[in-house]
C-alpha positions in Angstrom: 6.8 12.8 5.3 9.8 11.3 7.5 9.3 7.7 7.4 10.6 7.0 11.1 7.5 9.6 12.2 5.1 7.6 9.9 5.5 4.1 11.1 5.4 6.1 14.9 2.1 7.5 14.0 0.7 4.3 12.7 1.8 2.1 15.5 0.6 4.7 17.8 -2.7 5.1 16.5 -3.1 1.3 16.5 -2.4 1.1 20.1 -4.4 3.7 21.4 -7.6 1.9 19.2 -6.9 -1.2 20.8 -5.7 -0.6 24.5 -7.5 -4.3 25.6 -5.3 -5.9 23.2 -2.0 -4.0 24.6 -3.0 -5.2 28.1 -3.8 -8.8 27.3 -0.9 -9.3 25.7 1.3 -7.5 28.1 0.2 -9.9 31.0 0.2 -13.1 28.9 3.4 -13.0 27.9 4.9 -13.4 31.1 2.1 -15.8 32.4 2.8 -18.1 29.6 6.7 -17.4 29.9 6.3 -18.8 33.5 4.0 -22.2 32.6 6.8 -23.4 30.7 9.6 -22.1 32.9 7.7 -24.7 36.1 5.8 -27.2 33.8 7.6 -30.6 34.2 8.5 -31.1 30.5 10.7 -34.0 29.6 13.2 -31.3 28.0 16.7 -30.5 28.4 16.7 -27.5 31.9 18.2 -24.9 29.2 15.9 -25.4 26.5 12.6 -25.6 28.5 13.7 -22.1 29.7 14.7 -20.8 26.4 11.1 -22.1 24.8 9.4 -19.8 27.6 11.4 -16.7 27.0 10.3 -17.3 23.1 6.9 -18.2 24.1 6.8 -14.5 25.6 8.3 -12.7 22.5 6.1 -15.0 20.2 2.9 -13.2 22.3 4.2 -9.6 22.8 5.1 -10.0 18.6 1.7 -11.0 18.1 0.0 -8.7 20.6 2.2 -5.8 20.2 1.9 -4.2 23.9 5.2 -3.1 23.1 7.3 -2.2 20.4 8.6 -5.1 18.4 12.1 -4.3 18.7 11.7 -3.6 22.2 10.5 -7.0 22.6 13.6 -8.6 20.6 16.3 -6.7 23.3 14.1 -7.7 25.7 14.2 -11.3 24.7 18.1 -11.3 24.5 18.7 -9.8 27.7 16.3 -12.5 29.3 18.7 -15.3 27.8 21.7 -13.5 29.2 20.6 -12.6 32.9 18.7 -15.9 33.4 21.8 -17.9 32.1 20.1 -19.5 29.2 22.9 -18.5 26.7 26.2 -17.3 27.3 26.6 -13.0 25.7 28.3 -13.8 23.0 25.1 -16.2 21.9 22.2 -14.1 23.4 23.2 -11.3 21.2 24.6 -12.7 18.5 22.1 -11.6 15.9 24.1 -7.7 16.7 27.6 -9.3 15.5 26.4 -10.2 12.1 25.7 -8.0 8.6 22.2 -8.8 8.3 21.4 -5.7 10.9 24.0 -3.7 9.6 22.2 -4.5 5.5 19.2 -3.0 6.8 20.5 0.4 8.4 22.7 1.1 5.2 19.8 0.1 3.1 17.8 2.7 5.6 20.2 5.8 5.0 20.3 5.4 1.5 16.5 5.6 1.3 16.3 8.6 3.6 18.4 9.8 1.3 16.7 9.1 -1.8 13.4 10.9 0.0 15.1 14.1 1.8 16.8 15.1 -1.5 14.0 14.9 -3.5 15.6 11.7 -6.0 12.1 9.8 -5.3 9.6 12.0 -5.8 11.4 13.3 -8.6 11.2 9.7 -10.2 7.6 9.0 -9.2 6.3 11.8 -11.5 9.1 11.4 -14.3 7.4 7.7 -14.2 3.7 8.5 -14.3 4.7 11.9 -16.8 6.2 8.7 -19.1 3.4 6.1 -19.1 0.6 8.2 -19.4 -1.7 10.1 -17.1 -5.3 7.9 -18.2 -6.5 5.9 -15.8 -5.3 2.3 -16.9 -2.1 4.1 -17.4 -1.7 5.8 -14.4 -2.6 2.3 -12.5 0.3 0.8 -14.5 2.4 3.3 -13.7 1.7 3.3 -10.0 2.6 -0.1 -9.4 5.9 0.5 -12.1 7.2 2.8 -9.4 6.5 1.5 -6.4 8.6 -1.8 -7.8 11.4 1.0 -9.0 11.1 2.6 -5.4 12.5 -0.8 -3.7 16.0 -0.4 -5.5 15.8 3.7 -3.9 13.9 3.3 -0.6 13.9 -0.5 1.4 11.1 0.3 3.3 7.4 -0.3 2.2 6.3 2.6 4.8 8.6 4.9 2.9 7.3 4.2 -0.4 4.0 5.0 1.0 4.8 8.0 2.1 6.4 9.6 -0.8 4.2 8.5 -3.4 0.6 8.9 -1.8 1.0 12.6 -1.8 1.6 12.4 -5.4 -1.6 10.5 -6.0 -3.7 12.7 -4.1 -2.9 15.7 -5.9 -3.2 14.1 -9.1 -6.9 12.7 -7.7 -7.4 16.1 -7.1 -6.5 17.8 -10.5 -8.8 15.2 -12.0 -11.2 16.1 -9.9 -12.3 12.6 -8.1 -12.8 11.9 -4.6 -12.6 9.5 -1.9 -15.9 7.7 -3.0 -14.1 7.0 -6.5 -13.6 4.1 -8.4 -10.5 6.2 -9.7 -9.2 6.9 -5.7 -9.7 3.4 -4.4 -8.2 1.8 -7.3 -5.0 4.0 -7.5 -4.2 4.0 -2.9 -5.4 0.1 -2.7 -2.3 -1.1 -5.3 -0.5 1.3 -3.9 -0.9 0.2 -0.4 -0.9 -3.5 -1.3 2.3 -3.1 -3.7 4.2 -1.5 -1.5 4.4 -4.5 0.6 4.5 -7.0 -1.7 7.8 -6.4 -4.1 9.9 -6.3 -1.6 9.5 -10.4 -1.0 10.8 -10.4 -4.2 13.7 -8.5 -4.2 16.5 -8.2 -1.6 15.5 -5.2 -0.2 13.5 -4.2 2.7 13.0 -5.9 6.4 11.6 -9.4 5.6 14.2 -10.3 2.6 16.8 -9.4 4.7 15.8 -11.3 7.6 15.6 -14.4 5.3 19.2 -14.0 4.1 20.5 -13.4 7.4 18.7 -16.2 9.1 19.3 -18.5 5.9 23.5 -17.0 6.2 23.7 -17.6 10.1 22.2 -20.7 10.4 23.7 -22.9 7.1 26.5 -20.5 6.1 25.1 -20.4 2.8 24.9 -16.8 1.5 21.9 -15.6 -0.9 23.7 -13.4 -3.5 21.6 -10.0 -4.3 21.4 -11.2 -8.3 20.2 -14.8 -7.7 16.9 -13.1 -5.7 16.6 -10.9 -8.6 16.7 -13.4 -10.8 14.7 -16.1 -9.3 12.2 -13.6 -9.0 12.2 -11.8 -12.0 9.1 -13.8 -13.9 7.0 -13.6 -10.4 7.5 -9.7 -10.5 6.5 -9.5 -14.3 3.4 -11.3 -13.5 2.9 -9.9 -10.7 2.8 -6.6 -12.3 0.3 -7.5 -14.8 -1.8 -9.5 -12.4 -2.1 -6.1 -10.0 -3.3 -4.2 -13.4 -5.9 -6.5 -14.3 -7.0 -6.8 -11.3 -7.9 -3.3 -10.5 -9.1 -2.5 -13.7 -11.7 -5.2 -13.4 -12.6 -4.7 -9.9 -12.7 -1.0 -9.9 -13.7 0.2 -13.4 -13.5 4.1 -13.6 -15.9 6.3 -14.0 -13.8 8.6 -16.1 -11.3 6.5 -18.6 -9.9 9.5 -19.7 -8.3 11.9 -17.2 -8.3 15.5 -18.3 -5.4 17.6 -16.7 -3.1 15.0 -15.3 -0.1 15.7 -17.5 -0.3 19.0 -17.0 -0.3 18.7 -13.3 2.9 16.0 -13.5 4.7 19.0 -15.2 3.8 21.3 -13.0 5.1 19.3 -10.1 8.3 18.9 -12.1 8.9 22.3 -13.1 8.3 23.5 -9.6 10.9 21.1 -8.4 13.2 23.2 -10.5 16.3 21.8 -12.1 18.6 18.9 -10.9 19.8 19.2 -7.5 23.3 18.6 -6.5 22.1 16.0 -3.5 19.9 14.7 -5.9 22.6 14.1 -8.6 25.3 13.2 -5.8 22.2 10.4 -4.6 21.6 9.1 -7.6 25.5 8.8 -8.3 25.5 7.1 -5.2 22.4 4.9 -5.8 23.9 3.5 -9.5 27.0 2.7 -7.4 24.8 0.6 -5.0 23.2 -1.4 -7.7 26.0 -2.3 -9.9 28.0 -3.7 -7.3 24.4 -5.6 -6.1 23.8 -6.9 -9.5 27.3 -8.1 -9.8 27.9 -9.5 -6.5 27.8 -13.2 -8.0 30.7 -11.9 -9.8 32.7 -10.0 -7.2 31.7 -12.1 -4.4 31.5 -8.0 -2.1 28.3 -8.9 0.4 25.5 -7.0 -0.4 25.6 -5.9 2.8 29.0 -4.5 2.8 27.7 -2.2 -0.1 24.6 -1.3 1.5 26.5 0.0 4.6 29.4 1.7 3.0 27.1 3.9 0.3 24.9 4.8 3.3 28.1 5.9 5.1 29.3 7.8 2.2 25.7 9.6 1.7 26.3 10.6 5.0 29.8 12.2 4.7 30.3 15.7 4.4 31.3 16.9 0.9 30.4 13.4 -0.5 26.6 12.6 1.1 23.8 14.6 1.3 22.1 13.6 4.6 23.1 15.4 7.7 23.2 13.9 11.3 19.7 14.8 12.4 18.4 12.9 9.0 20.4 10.0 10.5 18.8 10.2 13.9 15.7 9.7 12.1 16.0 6.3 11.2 13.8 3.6 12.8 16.6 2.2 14.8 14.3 -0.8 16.5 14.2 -2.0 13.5 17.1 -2.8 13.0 17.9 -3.9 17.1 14.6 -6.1 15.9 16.5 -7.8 13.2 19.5 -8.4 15.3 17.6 -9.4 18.3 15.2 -12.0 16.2 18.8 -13.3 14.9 19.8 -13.8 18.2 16.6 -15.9 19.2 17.0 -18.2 16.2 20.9 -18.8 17.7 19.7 -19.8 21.3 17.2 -22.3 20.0 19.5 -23.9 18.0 22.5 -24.0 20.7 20.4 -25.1 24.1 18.3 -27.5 21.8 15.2 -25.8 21.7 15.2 -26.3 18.0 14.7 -29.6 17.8 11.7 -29.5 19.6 9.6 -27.4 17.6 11.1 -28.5 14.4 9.7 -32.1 15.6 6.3 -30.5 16.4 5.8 -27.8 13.6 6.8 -29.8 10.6 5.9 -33.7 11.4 2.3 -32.9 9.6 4.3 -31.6 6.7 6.9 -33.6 5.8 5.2 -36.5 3.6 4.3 -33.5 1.2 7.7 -31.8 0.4 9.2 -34.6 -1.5 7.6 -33.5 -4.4 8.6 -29.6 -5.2 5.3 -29.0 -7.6 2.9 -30.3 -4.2 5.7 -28.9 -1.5 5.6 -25.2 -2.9 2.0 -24.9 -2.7 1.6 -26.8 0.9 4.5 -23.7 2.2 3.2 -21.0 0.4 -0.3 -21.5 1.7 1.0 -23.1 5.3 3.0 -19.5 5.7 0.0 -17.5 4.8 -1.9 -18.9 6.9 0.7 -19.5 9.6 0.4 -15.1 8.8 -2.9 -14.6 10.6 -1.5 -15.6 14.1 1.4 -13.2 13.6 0.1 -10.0 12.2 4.0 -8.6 11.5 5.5 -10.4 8.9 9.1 -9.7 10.4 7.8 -11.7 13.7 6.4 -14.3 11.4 10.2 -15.1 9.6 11.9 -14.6 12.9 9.9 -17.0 14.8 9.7 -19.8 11.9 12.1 -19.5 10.0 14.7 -21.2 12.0 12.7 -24.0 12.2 12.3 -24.8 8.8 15.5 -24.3 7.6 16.0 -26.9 10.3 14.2 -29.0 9.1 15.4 -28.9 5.8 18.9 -29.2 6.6 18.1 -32.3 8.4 15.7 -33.9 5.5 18.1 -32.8 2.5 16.7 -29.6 1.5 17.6 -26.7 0.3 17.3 -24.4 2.9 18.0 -21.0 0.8 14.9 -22.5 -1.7 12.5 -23.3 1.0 13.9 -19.7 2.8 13.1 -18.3 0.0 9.7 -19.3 -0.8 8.6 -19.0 2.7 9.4 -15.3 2.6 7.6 -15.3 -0.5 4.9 -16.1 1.7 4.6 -13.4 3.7 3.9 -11.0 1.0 0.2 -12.3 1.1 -2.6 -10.2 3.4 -6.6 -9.9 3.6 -6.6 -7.8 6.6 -5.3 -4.3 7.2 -4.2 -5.7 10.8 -1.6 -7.7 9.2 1.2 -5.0 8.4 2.2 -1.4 9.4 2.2 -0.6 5.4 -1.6 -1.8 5.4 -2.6 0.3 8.2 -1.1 4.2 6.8 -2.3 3.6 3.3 -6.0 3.0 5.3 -5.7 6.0 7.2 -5.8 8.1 4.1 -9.3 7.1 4.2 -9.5 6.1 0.4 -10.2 2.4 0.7 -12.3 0.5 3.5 -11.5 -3.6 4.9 -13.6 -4.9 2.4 -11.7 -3.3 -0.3 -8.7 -4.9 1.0 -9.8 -8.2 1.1 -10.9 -8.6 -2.2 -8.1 -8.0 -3.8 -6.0 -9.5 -1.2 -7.8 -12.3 -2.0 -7.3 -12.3 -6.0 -4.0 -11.6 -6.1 -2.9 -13.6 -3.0 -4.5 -16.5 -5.0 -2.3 -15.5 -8.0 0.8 -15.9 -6.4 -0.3 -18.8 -5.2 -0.7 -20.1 -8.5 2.7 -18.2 -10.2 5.0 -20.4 -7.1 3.4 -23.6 -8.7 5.5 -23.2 -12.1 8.1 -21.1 -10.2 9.6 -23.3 -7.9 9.5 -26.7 -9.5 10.4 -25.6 -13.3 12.1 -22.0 -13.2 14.2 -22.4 -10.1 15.9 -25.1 -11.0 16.6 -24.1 -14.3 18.8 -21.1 -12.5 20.5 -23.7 -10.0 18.0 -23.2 -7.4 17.0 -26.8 -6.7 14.7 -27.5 -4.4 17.2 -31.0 -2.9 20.1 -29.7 -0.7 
């Protein structure tokens, strides 16, 4: 399943349900755009005007009449032709490597999925930790953590390992009505877009480096995200096990047949392909020089970008133009377009304004780290609901708080960070693309999704207490500037 035609589907399915929703927010935008444009605000010409143009992305992001990337270009080229910000400024985001991260990261996991290196992991993985039910759980939410070093894109991971659960639901012989079935797409669905807040891969972690690297000129090196993350993913796997297990207890705990089908679907993968060999070659590469950049001081996105070009080389790659055509390319004109956003504000002022009006309320609790990283992590799940995407969510907020840290002696990368930590908590389906496909496999309803949304978005919750204040620092991430 192509992952460009996946997130199509989805977005197209959701905009077809909700056509009153598409409308409203189609006409708003610009309504609103043009109350702030005439209202007489005691602001600076250039920044009332570049507060209306965000007003109107801030609604089209939430309302989605359009698609979100659509809505970033549109945004830029509204700062441009109404003179808000010089060219060079209005597209800004497009000149630096946070963009460019993303669509390497992208080619290597369309490679990973067209030559067959995923799939082929997926059921080494479940084949290895056992094919019972508590085993197969664990080793569900094992690979969907693996699949974020392979494939950056939670949609992706969806896509190549829900086939591989429905076939092995149906060689045990369960349905949709299952304990077993629910269990086994929910974590699945849930997981796959929750790792990648804690690893530098995938939209939103990218976002938060770039925003964090354009705005302070402080990189975030690929190993320090492993590592300040590292005890929240253990944890994290073990909470998602627990969970499951107690929520939806099987009704079979032993599942006849499943190894046998996991070797079936290996031996009829035949041997070790060449592009899966030459991908996995590739891959390694990727995540040495990752690991090591703190060592090497090579941007992780200049490795991203030049494995994806060599996957794509003749001879060298595996993927052939059309597989690159494939590629969700708003994302990535998103990512450089909500860079671009977070530039204007800050050069016609803009900034300062929200920052003054967002964060006043929160100040007097972020002096203390063990009180501040509960009051953010809650404030940015909450802040979640109004923006269902969690890219438009970072884009739109982000450069305000890292304003505000900067100017109350922060650290912007920890409060980045932890904000984009955030994001990775959901109760509602509506809240994220990922959500939405692994419903439509009809496996899982709403109420299925909140409740463990609501466990394990608790948990986190609970792991950023001793994670921010103790661990972080203890790695020389400090929560002071």
């Amino acid at each position: 399943m192509n992952t460009a035609a996946a997130a199509s589907t989805t977005e197209e399915k959701a905009a077809s349900a909700t056509p009153l929703k598409s409308i409203i927010g189609l006409l708003l935008g610009p309504i609103l755009a043009l109350a702030i444009w005439f209202a007489p605000l005691a602001l600076d010409v250039k920044a009332k005007h570049a507060l209306a143009i965000v007003a109107m992305m801030v609604v089209y992001w939430a309302l989605e009449p359009i698609d979100h990337g659509l809505t970033a270009l549109l945004g830029c080229y509204l700062f441009w032709a109404l003179q808000i910000a010089k060219f060079d400024t209005a597209f800004s985001g497009f000149a630096d490597n946070t963009p460019w991260f993303l669509f390497g990261a992208m080619i290597l996991g369309e490679a990973a999925a067209r030559s067959g290196l995923a799939a082929r992991i997926g059921y080494i993985v479940m084949g290895l930790i056992g094919t019972s039910y508590a085993r197969l759980l664990l080793s569900v939410i094992v690979l969907v953590f693996i699949l974020n070093f392979l494939v950056p894109s939670g949609m992706a991971q969806l896509a190549i390992v829900a086939p591989m659960i429905v076939g092995v639901l149906v060689a045990f012989g369960v349905g949709k009505g299952s304990n077993i079935g629910k269990g086994l797409f929910i974590i699945l669905t849930y997981t796959c877009g929750l790792f990648n807040k804690m690893v530098l891969a995938g939209g939103a972690s990218i976002l938060t480096r770039g925003l964090v690297e354009k705005l302070t000129g402080k990189p975030i090196s690929w190993s320090l995200y492993f590592v300040a993350y590292l005890p929240a993913v253990l944890l994290t796997i073990f909470a998602c096990w627990l969970t499951i297990l107690w929520l939806y207890p099987p009704e079979t705990k032993e599942l006849p047949g499943g190894r046998a089908y996991l070797k079936e679907s290996l031996r009829a993968m035949g041997p070790w392909s060449i592009p899966e060999k030459k991908t996995l070659a590739w891959l390694i590469l990727a995540i040495a020089l990752w690991s090591t950049d703190a060592l090497h001081g090579i941007s992780p996105a200049v490795v991203a970008l030049g494995v994806g070009l060599a996957v794509s080389l003749p001879v060298l790659g595996v993927l052939k133009t059309k597989d690159i055509r494939s590629i969700n390319f708003l994302l990535i004109i998103f990512i450089g377009g909500a860079l671009s956003m977070g530039e204007v504000l800050i050069k016609t002022k803009a900034l300062d304004v929200i920052s003054g009006a967002m964060m006043s309320w929160m100040a007097p609790m972020l002096n203390n780290p063990f009180v501040a990283a509960s009051v953010l992590y809650w404030t940015g799940f909450f802040y979640h609901f109004a923006l269902a995407s969690e890219l438009s969510m970072l884009s739109t907020s982000l450069p305000v708080l890292i304003k505000f840290a900067q100017t109350h002696h922060y650290n912007p990368v920890a409060l980045a960070m932890l904000w984009n930590f955030a994001s990775g908590g959901k109760l509602f389906v509506y809240q994220s693309s990922v959500l939405v496909l692994g419903y439509a496999y009809g496996y899982f309803e709403g109420k299925d999704m909140l409740k463990v949304g609501l466990v394990l978005t608790i948990v986190e919750g609970l792991i950023v207490m001793f994670l921010v204040p103790i661990y972080w620092p203890m790695i020389g991430l400090n929560w002071a500037g």
